[in-house]
Structure formats: C-alpha cells, structure tokens
N, C-alpha and C positions, 0 to 999 in steps of 0.2 A: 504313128500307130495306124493312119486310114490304108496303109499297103498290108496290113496284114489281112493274109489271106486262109481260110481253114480247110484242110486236106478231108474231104467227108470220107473217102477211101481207105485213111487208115483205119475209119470204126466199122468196117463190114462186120468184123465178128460179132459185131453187139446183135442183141434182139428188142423187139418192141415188148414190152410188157401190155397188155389189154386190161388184167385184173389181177389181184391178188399179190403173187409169190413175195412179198413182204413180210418182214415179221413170223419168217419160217409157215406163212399160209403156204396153202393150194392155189391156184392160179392160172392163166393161159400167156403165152406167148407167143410172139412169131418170129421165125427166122429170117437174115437178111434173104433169101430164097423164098420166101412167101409163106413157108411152113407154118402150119398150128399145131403148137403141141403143149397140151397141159402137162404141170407139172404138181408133183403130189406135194400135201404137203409135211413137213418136217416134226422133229417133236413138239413143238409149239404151236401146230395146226391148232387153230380153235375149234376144229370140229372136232378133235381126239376131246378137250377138253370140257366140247360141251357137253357130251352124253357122263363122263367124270361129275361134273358139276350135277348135272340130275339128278345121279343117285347119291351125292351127299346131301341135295337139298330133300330130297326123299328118303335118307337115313335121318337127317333133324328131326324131320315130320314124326317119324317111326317114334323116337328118342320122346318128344316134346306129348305127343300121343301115348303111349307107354307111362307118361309120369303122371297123369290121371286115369289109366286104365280102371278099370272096374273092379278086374281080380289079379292077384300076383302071377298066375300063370298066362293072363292076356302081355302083362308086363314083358316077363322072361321071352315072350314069342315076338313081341312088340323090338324087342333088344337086340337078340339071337337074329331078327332081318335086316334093322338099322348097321350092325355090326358085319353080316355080308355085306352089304351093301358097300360100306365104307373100306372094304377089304377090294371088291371092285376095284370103286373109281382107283384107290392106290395102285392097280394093277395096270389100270390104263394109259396113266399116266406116268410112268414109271418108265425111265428111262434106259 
C-alpha cells in the first residue's frame, strides 16, 4: 500500500465549494480555472422558506389575536388576513 499513488488530474472537473450549495442552499463556488460563481439556490433554499415561515407565524398571531378580538367583525378581518397569509407562504413554497 505505501506505492500507491493519487492521480490529482483526474479531478480537474471538480470545484471548490467556499459556502452554502448544500442541502439545495445558495452558495459560492470556484472552478478548477479560478472562477467565482454563485449558485442559486434550489427548492429547499431556506431563504424561499423563511419569508413562508414569517407569514405563517404571522397568520397564528392574526388567528390567536382574532380569538379575543373585542368584536366579531375585528374577528372576521383578523381571519380573512391570517388566511391570505397562509394562502401565501403555500404559494411560495410550492413546488
């Protein structure tokens, strides 16, 4: 085993990773030519998911607010934005 030796030539094609492109992130790269180039990221970017996660945490709020509103018409409008809301993030993250 001490003669074996590793051809680093056959992996030109590879690239260095710097950040990210994991787990369908965004991210940066470099080519074996020096190049920088980001790469977007996929449907499991977390950034698609975080602005999704916002506005469901901000439809609960609506929801949870709504269920001691003061009058039923605060209610219904309380409801009618939670319910856009969660009509959203579904959109965003929808594949």
């Amino acid at each position: 085993m001490a003669n074996l030796k590793l051809d680093l030539g056959r992996f030109q094609a590879s690239v260095r990773i710097l950040f990210g492109i994991v787990n369908d992130g965004s991210g940066i790269e470099v080519t074996p030519d020096g190049r920088i180039i980001h790469v977007p990221g996929g449907p499991g970017d977390p950034q698609v998911f975080n602005g999704a996660i916002s506005k469901l945490a901000l439809a609960q709020v609506l929801e949870h607010g709504g269920a001691i509103a003061s009058s039923a018409e605060l209610q219904r409008a309380m409801g009618h934005l939670a319910a856009g809301l969660k009509a959203e993030a579904a959109k965003s993250i929808a594949v």
